[in-house]
N, C-alpha and C positions, 0 to 999 in steps of 0.2 A: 902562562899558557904553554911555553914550551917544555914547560916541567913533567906535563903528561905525554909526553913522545920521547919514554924514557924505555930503553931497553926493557925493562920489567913491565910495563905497560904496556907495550908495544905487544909483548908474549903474552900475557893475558888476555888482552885484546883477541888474539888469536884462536888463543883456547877457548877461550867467552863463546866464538863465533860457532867455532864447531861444535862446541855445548849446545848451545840454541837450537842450533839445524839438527842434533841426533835427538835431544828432548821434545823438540818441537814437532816431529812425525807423526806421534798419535795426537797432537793438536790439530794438524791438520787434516790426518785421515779423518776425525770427528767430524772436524769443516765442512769436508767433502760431501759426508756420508747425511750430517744434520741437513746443509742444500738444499740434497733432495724433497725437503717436506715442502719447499715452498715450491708457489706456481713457476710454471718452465722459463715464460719469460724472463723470469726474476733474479734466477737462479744466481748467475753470473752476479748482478748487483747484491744480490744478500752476503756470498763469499766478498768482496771487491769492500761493504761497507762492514761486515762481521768483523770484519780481519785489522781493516784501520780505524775504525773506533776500538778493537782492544787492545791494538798495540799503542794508540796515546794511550790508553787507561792503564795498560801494562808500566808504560814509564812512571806516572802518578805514585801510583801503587809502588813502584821500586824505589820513590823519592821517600814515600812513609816508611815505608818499612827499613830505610836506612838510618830516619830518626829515629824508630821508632822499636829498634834493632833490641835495644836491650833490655825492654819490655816485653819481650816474645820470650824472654826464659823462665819468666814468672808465669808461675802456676795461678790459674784462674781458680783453679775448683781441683779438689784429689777426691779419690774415691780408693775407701781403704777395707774392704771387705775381706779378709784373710781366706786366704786357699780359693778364691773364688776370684774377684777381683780386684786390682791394687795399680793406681797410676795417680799420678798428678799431671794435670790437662794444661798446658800454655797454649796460646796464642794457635800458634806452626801445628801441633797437635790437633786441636779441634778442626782445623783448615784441611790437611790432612785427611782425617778419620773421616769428615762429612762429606767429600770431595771425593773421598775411593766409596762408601757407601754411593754418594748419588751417583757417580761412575758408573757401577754395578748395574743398578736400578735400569737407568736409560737403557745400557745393555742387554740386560736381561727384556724390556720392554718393549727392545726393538728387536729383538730374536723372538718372542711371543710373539708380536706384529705377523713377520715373515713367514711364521708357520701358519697363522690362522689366514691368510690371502685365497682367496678363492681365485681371482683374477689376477694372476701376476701382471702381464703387461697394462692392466689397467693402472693398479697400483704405479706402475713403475711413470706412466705418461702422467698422472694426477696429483701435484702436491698440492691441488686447494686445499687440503684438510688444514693447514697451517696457513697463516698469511705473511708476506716477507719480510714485517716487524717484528713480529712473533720468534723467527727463526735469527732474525739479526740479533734481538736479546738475546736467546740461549745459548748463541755462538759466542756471543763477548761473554756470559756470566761464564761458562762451560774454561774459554780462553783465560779466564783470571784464575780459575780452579787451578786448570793448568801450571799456569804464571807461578804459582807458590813452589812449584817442584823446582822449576830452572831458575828463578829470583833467589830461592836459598844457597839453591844448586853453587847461584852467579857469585852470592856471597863470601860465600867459601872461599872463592879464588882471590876476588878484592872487593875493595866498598870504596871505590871511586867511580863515582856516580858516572860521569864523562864518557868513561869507559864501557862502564853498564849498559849505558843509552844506546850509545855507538852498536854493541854487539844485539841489542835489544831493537834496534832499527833494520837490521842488517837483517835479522830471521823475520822480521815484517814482509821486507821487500819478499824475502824469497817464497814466503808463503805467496803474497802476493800475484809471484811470477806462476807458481807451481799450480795453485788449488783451480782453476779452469782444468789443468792436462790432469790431475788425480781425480779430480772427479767425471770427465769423460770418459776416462779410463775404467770408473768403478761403474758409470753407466751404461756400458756397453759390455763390463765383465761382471755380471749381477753378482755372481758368485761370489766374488773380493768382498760384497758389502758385509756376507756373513763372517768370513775371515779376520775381515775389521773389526765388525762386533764381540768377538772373543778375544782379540789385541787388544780393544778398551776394558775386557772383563779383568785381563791380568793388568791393564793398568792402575784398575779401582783397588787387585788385590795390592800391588807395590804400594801403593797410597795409604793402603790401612796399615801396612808395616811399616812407613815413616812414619805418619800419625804414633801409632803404637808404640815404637822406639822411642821419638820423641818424647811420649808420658811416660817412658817405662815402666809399659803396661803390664802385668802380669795377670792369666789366663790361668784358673786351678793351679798356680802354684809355676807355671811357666812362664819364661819373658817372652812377648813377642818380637822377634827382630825382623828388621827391614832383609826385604829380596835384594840381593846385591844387583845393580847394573848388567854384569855379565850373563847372569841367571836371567834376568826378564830378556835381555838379546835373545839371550840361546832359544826361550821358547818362543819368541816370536820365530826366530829362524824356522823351528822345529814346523809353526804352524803352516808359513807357508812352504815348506819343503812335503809335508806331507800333500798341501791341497795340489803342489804342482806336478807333484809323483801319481795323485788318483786322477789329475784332467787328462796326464800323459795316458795311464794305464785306459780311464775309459774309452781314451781318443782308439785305441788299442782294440777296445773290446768291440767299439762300434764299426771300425773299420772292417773287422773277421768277420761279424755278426751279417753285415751288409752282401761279403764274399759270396756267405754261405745263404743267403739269402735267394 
């Protein structure tokens, strides 16, 4: 036992944790923002159980997949179409590809939603349309899509399970603590939820460019490569730097407008 509270451990440990909590943001903004479907009472319980049934299922999943580690680099299936399309699919790929595809979809489905609303405030007090079993699966199935980014991610660093778990409990809790205040936060600032919804659209795109790298896929003759890290930051940055620049600017435009009034 004391072997794993070994300097190199120890730093891992570390890194793990704040891996978690920076991959783990668009896990939770989804949390937050999926909630909303179910009824208000509920709300609170569907985050509270979303969240702790997937982080045990999270750990599960991290115990197979560290058996089950070296079977992830075999190709299931390739597809060898010259100048058109050209990959061989494992395991991490297909997870990937189907994960930023369904990403997309919800995204895109929940920005149709928001435009077609006649009644915004109604919408926003009613999530019967969903019931809070319904929205507790999607959050855990949505949370293990997730899970394959920062489990490979955790990989990478080491494959001492102890450790993994540790850093894997640790971003539990803090979603835990956090998903009541982000999600107050998004229901009082409607706006965020659309902001949200295009941070999940570039995270379906980073997903198909894992997916893709992983098959090394190739598109008419081109490889697809994964979005680095710093590239999907920056445009998140970018998106809430502009939505915070047009709230400032309209706050601006209403204030004058009111003057002259």
């Amino acid at each position: 036992m004391l072997e794993l509270f070994t300097v190199e451990n120890l730093a891992n440990l570390g890194v793990l944790i704040f891996l978690q909590a920076v991959l783990g943001f668009d896990n939770l903004l989804y949390i937050s923002i999926e909630s909303q479907r179910a009824p208000v009472e509920k709300r609170a319980m569907v985050r509270r159980s979303g969240i702790l049934i997937a982080v045990a299922l999270r750990i599960i999943l991290l115990f197979v997949m560290i058996k089950l580690l070296s079977a992830l680099t075999e190709p299931f299936f390739s597809i060898q179409w010259s100048n058109v399309i050209e990959g061989a699919f494992n395991f991490s790929a297909v997870v990937f590809l189907f994960g930023g595809v369904f990403i997309m979809y919800t995204a895109v489905k929940e920005i149709s939603h928001l435009l077609s609303i006649d009644d915004i405030e109604s919408n926003v007090n009613d999530g019967s349309n969903k019931s809070a079993a319904s929205v507790i699966a999607l959050i855990v199935f949505m949370n293990l899509i997730f899970s394959f980014d920062s489990i490979l991610s955790a990989l990478a660093i080491t494959d001492v399970f102890i450790v993994l778990a540790i850093a894997i409990i640790a971003s539990g809790v803090a979603m835990l603590v956090m998903a009541d205040t982000v999600a107050a936060f998004i229901q009082k600032n409607r706006k965020y939820e659309v902001l949200g919804l295009f941070i999940l659209l570039i995270v379906g795109i980073v997903l198909l460019g894992e997916g893709g790298h992983a098959a090394h896929l190739k598109l008419f003759g081109h490889a697809v490569e994964p979005m680095a890290k710093s590239t999907f930051y920056f445009s998140v940055a970018v998106l809430v730097g502009v939505d915070v620049i047009q709230s400032g600017y309209q706050r601006k435009l209403d204030l004058m407008r009111g003057k002259t009034a």
